[in-house]
ROGU-338701 format. One record per residue (C-alpha): residue number from 1; x, y, z; residue in one letter. Coordinates in steps of 0.1 Angstrom, whole numbers, plus 5000, padded with zeros to 4 digits. Example, Ala and Ser with C-alpha at 12.3 -4.5 7.8 and 13.67 -1.06 7.14 Angstrom:
ROGU-338701
NODE     i     px     py     pz   aa
NODE     1   5123   4955   5078    A
NODE     2   5137   4989   5071    S
END
This chain:
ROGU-338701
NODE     i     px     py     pz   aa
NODE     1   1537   5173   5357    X
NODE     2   1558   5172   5389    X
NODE     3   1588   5198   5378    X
NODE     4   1623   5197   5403    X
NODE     5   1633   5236   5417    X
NODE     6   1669   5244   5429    X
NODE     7   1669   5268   5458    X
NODE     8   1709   5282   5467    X
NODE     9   1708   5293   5502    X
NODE    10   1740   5310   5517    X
NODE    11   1749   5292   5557    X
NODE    12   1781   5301   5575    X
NODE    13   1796   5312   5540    X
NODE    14   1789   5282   5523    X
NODE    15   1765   5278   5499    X
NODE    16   1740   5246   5501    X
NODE    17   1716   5235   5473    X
NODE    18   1684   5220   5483    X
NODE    19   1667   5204   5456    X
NODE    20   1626   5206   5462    X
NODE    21   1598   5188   5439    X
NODE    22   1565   5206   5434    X
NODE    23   1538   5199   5418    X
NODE    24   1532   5231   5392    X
NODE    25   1492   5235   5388    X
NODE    26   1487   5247   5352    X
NODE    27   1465   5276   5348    X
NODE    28   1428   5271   5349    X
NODE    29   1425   5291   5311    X
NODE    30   1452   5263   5301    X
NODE    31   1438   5235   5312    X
NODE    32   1419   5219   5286    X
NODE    33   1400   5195   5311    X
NODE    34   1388   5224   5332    X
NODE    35   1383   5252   5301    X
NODE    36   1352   5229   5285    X
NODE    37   1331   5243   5255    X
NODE    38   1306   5260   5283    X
NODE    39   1333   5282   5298    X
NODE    40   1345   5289   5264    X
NODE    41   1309   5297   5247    X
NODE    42   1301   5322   5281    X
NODE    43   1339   5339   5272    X
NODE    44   1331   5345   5238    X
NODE    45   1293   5358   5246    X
NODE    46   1298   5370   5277    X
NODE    47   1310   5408   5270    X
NODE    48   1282   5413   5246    X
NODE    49   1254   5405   5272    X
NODE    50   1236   5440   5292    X
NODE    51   1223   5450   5324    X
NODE    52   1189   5471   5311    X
NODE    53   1172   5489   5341    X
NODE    54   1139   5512   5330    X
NODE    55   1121   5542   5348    X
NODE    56   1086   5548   5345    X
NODE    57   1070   5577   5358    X
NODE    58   1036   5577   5370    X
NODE    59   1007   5601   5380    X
NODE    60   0989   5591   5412    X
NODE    61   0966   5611   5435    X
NODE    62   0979   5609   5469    X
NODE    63   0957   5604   5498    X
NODE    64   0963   5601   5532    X
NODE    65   0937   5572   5537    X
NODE    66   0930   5539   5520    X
NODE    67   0904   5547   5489    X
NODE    68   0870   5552   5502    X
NODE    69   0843   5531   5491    X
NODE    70   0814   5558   5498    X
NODE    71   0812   5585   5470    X
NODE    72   0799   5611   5500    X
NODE    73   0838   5603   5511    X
NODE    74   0856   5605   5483    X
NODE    75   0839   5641   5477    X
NODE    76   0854   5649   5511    X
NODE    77   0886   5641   5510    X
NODE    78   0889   5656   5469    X
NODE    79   0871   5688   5490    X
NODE    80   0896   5689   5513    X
NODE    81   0932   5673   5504    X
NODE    82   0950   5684   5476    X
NODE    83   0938   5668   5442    X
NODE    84   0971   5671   5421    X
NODE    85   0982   5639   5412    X
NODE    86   1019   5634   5425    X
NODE    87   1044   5618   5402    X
NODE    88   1063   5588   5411    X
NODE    89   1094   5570   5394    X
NODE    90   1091   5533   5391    X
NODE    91   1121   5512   5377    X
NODE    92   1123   5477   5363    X
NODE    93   1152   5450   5354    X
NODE    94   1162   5426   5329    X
NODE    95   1188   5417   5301    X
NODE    96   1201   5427   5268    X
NODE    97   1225   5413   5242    X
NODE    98   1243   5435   5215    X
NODE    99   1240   5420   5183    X
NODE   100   1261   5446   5158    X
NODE   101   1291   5461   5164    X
NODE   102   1274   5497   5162    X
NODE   103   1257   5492   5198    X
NODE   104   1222   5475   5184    X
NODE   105   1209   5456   5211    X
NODE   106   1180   5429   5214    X
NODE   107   1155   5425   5248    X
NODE   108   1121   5420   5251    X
NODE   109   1095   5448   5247    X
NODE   110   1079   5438   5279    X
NODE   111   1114   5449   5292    X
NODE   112   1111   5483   5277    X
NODE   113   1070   5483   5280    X
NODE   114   1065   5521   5290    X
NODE   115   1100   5532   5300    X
NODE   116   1110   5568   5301    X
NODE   117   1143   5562   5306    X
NODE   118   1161   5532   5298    X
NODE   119   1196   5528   5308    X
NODE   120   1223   5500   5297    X
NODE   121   1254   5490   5315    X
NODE   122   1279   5464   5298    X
NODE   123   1298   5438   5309    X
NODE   124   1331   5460   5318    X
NODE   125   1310   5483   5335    X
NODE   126   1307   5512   5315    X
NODE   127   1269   5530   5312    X
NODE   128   1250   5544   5284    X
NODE   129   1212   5554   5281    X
NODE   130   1197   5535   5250    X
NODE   131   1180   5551   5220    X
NODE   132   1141   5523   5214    X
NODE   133   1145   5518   5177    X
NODE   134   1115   5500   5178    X
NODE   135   1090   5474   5194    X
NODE   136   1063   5446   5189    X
NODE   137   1046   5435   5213    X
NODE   138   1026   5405   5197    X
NODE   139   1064   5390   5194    X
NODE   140   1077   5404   5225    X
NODE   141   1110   5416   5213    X
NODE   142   1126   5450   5212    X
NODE   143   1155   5468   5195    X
NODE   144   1175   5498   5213    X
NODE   145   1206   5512   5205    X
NODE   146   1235   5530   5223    X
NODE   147   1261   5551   5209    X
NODE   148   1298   5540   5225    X
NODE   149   1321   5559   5202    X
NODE   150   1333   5527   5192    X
NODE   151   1326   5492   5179    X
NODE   152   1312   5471   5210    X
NODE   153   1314   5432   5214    X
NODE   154   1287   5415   5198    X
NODE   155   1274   5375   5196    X
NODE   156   1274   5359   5165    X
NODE   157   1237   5348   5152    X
NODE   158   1233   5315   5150    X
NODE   159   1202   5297   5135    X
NODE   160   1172   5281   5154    X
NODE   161   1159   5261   5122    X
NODE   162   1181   5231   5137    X
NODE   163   1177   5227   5173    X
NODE   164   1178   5191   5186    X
NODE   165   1166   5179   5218    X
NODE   166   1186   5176   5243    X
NODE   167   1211   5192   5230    X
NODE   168   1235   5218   5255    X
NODE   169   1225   5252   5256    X
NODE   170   1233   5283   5282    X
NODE   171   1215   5316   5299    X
NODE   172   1232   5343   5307    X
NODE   173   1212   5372   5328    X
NODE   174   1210   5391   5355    X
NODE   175   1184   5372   5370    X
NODE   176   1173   5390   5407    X
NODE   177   1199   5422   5396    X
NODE   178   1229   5396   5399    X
NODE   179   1245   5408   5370    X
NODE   180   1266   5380   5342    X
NODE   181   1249   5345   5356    X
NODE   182   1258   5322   5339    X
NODE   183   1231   5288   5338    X
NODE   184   1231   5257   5316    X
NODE   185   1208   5229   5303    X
NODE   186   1194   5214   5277    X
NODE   187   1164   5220   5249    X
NODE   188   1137   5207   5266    X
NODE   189   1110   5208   5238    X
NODE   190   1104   5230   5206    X
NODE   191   1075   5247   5190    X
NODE   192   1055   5252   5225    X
NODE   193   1027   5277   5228    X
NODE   194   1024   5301   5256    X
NODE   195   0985   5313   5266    X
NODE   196   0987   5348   5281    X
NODE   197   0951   5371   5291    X
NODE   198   0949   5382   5257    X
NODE   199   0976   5364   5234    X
NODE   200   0989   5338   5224    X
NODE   201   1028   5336   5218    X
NODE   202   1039   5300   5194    X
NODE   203   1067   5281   5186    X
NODE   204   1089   5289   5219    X
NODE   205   1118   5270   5228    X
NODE   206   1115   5252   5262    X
NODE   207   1147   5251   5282    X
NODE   208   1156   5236   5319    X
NODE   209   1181   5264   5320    X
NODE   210   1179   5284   5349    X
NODE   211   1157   5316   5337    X
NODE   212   1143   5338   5364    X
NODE   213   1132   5373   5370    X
NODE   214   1157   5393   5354    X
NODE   215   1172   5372   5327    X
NODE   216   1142   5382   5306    X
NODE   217   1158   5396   5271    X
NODE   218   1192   5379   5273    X
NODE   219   1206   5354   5251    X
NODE   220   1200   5316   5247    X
NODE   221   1231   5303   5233    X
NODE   222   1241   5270   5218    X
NODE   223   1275   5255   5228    X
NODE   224   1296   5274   5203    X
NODE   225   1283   5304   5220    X
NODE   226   1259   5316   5189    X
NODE   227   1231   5331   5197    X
NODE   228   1199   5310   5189    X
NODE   229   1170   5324   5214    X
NODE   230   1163   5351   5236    X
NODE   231   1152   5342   5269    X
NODE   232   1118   5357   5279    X
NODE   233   1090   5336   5302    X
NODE   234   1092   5310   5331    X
NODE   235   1069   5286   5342    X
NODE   236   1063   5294   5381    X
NODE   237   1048   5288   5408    X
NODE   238   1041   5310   5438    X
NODE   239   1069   5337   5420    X
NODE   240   1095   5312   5415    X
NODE   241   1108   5292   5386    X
NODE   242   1105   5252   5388    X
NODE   243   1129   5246   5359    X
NODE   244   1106   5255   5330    X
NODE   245   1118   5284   5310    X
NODE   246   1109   5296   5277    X
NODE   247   1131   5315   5244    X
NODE   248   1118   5332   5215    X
NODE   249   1137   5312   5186    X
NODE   250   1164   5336   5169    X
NODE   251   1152   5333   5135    X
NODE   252   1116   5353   5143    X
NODE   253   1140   5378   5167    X
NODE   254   1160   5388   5136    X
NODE   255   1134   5392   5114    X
NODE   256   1116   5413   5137    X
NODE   257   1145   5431   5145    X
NODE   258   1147   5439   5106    X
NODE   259   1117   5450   5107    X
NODE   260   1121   5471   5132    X
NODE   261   1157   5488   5116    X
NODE   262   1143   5496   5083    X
NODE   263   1105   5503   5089    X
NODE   264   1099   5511   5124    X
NODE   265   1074   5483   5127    X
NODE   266   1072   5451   5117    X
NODE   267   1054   5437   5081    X
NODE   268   1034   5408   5085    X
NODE   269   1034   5385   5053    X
NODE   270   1001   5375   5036    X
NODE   271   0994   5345   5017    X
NODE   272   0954   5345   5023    X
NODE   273   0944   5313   5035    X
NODE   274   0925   5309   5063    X
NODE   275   0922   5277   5084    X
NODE   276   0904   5259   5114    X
NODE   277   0916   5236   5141    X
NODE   278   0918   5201   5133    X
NODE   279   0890   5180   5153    X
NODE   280   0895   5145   5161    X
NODE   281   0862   5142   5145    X
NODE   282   0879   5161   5112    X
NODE   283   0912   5139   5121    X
NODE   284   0896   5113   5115    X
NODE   285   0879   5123   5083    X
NODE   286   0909   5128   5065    X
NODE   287   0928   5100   5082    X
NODE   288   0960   5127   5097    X
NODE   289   0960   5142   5135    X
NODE   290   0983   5172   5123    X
NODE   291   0979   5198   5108    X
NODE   292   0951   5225   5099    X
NODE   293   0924   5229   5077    X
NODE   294   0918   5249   5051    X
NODE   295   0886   5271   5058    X
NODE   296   0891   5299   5030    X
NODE   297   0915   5312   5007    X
NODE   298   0911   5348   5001    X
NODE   299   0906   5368   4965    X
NODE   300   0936   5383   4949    X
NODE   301   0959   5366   4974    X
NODE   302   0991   5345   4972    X
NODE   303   0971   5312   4979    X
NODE   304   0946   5321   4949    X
NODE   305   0968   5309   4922    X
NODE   306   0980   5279   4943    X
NODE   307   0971   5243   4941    X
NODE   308   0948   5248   4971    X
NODE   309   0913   5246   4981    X
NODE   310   0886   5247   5013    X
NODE   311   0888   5215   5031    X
NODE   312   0925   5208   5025    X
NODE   313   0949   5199   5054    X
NODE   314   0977   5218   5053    X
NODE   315   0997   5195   5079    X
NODE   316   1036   5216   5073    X
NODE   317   1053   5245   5066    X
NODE   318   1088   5240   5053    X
NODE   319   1090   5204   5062    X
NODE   320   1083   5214   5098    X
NODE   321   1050   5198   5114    X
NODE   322   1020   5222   5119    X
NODE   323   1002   5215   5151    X
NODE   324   0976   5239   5156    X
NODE   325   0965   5275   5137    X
NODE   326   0983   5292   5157    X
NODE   327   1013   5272   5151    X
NODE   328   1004   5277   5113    X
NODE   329   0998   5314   5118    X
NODE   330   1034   5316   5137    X
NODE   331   1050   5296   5108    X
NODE   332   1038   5322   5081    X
NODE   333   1042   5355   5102    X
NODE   334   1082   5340   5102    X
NODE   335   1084   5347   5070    X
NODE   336   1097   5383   5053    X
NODE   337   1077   5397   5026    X
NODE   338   1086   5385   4994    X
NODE   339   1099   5353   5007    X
NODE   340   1089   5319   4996    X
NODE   341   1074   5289   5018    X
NODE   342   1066   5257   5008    X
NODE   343   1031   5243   5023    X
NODE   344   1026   5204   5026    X
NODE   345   0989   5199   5018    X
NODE   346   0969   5163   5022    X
NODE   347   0935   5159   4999    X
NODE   348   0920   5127   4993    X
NODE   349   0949   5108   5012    X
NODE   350   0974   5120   4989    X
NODE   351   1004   5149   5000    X
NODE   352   1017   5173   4977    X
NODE   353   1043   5204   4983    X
NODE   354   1024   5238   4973    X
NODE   355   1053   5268   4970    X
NODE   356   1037   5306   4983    X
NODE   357   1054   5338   4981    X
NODE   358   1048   5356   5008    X
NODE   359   1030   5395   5002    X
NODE   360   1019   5426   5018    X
NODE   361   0987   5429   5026    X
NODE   362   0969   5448   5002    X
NODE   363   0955   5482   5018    X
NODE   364   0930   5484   4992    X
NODE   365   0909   5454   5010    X
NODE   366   0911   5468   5046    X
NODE   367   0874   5482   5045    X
NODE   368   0868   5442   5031    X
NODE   369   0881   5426   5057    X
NODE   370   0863   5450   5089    X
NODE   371   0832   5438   5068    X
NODE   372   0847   5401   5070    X
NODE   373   0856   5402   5108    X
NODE   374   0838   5428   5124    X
NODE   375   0808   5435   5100    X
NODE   376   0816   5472   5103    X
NODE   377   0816   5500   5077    X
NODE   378   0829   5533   5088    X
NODE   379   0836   5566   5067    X
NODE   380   0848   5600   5080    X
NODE   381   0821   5622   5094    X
NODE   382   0827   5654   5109    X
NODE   383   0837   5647   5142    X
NODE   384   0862   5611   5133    X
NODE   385   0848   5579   5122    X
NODE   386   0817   5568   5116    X
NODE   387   0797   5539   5115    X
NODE   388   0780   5536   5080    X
NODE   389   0765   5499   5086    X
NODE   390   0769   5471   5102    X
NODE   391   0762   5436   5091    X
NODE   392   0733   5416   5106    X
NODE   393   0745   5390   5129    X
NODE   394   0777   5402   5129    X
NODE   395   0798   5407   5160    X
NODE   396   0792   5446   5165    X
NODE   397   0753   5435   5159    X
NODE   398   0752   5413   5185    X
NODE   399   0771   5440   5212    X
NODE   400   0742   5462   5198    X
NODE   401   0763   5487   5181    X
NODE   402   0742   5509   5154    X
NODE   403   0747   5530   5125    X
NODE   404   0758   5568   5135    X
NODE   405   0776   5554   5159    X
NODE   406   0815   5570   5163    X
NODE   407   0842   5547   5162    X
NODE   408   0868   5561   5187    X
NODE   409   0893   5535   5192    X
NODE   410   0903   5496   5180    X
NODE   411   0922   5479   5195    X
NODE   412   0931   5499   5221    X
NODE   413   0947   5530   5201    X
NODE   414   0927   5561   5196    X
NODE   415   0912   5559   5154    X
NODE   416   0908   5595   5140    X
NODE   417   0912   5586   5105    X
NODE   418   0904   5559   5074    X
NODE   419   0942   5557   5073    X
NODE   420   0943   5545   5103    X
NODE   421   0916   5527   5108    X
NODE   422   0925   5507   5078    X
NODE   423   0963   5501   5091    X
NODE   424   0948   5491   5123    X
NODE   425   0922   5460   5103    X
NODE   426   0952   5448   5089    X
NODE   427   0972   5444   5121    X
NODE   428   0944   5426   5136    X
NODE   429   0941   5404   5108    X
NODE   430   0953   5370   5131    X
NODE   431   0938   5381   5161    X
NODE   432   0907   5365   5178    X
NODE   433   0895   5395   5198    X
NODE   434   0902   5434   5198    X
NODE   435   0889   5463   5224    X
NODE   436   0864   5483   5205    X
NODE   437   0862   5518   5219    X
NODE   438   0824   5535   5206    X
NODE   439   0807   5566   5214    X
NODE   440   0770   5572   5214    X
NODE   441   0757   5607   5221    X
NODE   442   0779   5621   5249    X
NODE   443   0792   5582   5263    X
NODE   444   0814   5561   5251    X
NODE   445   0821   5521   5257    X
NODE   446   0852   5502   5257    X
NODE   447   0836   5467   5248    X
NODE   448   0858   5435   5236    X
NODE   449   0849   5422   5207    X
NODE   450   0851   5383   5194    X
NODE   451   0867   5387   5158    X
NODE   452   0846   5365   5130    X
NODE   453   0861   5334   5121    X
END
């Protein structure tokens, strides 16, 4: 609003007033046209969101010339130049967003992967080096901590249960090292599956916020500023995004992050049943193109005592649609242990709700299930594991491994022990391959092996 001004100015001893109009600007923070629910949700957020750079160092032998191909050569020059490998310091970007007033902070472990250092710098500039609570990489997400001395601003936690389409949301990263961008869009789809060499990650959130290089590990928020993803992967081409970005949902980062506080790792829940794609051949059989079917239901598991059988679809998982195994393996590994999930299952054209309580795998049925899906028995010998038998026409059969054999490593972590071993089955439990590390005699073979299904 135009507001009048009286200026008195003093000429020849005489004073004249000169009345001026001008047009006041009100403030841009006043200004409720300007300050829209974006600006406020990236004030709110804003100061809880971190710079997290990494060092790595590595061992490398040096070598004046590129590596020779010719073994006479590469004799020469390990003759001749010195052999010590030389250590050199590699460092890495991306993102962070505190989530508890005592410094906790969420990323990505692929932010993290390795790090010997890992340093954190906040949003008013001040610098701390982060303590790794813990990691997982078959989720991708990481927990550090730093201590400030103090309580430090922190998002609030929203809920990713209830994301609609097209609805607002906004990135904040340091996409490129350009510290605080801010980007906005909308949900683009939900529940999409991302296929990497040797995993697959479900259930992402797929955004046309602007995610590149850099933002990986900072927050996804919704427009009241909660915190409902964390931004982690881009669709690219030629090493630059086209619009495609993807978030792991907040509801599986805070129960990994749980996970990660009170156990150091995180629990995966069991309910036992075991289940196949569904075919269009199989679709049409049972007269439903979603969902999954039921291909076992394990002894002394959750599912046992459940209305369930083999050859049931199982076509949701707490009212939410189930679109392939994975998506049905991603629904359950959601859960906490202890926790109850309802299962929508379709026999003979009829749907009924089946209620699970989610459990621990059982230790005692490890050495069962290597039998199940590697058709391996091991025991401890005197020199680590070894194999006892092996199951005809099972995978290790087919690869040709034999009795006496010495199991060194699964996975691709060393095995010296039944306890491990055993710890090691159950974590690959929902896996379709695993590195199998053997020795034979004075050899040993690092072999991938297909898991039996």
């Amino acid at each position: 609003m135009a507001q009048a001004t009286t200026t008195l100015l003093a000429i020849g001893g005489s004073v004249v007033a000169l009345v001026a109009t001008a047009a006041t600007a009100a403030a841009p923070e006043s200004d409720p046209v300007r300050r829209s629910l974006v600006v406020q949700a990236a004030e709110k957020a804003g100061p809880a969101v971190v710079n997290i750079s990494t060092e790595q160092v590595v061992e490398r032998r040096a070598s004046p010339f590129p590596a020779p191909e010719d073994p006479f050569f590469d004799q020469f020059f390990r003759d001749y130049y010195d052999p010590r490998p030389r250590r050199f310091t590699t460092t890495s970007l991306g993102s962070g967003v505190i989530v508890a007033p005592d410094g906790t902070i969420l990323t990505n472990e692929h932010v993290i992967l390795r790090a010997s250092r890992i340093h954190v710098t906040l949003a008013d500039e001040r610098e701390f080096d982060a303590k790794l609570v813990g990691a997982d990489s078959d989720s991708d997400v990481a927990v550090l901590r730093v201590q400030a001395g103090g309580e430090l601003p922190h998002v609030t936690i929203g809920t990713s249960s209830d994301l609609m389409i097209g609805e607002t949301v906004i990135a904040i990263g340091n996409p490129f090292g350009l510290s605080h961008t801010v980007t906005t869009g909308v949900v683009s789809a939900l529940g999409r599956a991302m296929h990497s060499e040797d995993k697959t990650y479900s259930d992402f959130i797929q955004t046309d916020a602007s995610i590149n290089p850099g933002n990986s590990g900072g927050p996804l928020l919704n427009i009241k500023g909660e915190l409902i993803g964390l931004n982690t992967a881009i669709y690219s081409r030629s090493g630059g995004s086209i619009g495609i970005g993807f978030a792991i949902p907040v509801d599986r980062a805070r129960r990994v992050m749980r996970d990660l506080v009170s156990y150091g790792e995180v629990h995966k829940p069991w309910v036992g049943i075991v289940v196949q794609e569904l075919t269009p051949e199989l679709a049409q059989h049972f007269g439903t193109r979603r969902g999954v079917v039921v291909a076992e239901i394990e002894p002394g598991s959750p599912a046992a005592g459940a209305d369930l059988t083999r050859g049931d679809v199982i076509t949701r998982v707490d009212g939410r649609d189930v679109r392939s195994r994975d998506d049905f393996e991603q629904r359950v590994e959601d859960r906490a242990e202890d926790s109850k999930l309802v299962v929508t299952r379709r026999r003979e054209g009829s749907d009924r709700d089946v209620e699970l309580v989610a459990a621990a795998f059982p230790v005692a049925q490890a050495d069962d299930l290597a039998w199940r899906l590697l058709g391996l028995g091991v025991g401890e010998g005197d020199d680590g594991l070894v194999v006892k038998r092996v199951r005809d026409g099972s995978p290790l059969a087919r690869i040709g491994v034999q009795r006496g054999d010495r199991l060194l490593g699964l996975g691709g972590a060393p095995v010296e022990s039944l306890a491990v071993f055993r710890k090691k089955m159950i974590e690959l439990r929902g896996a379709r391959s695993t590195l199998l590390s053997i020795g034979r005699g004075r050899y040993q073979y690092n072999v991938p092996v297909a898991l039996a299904r």
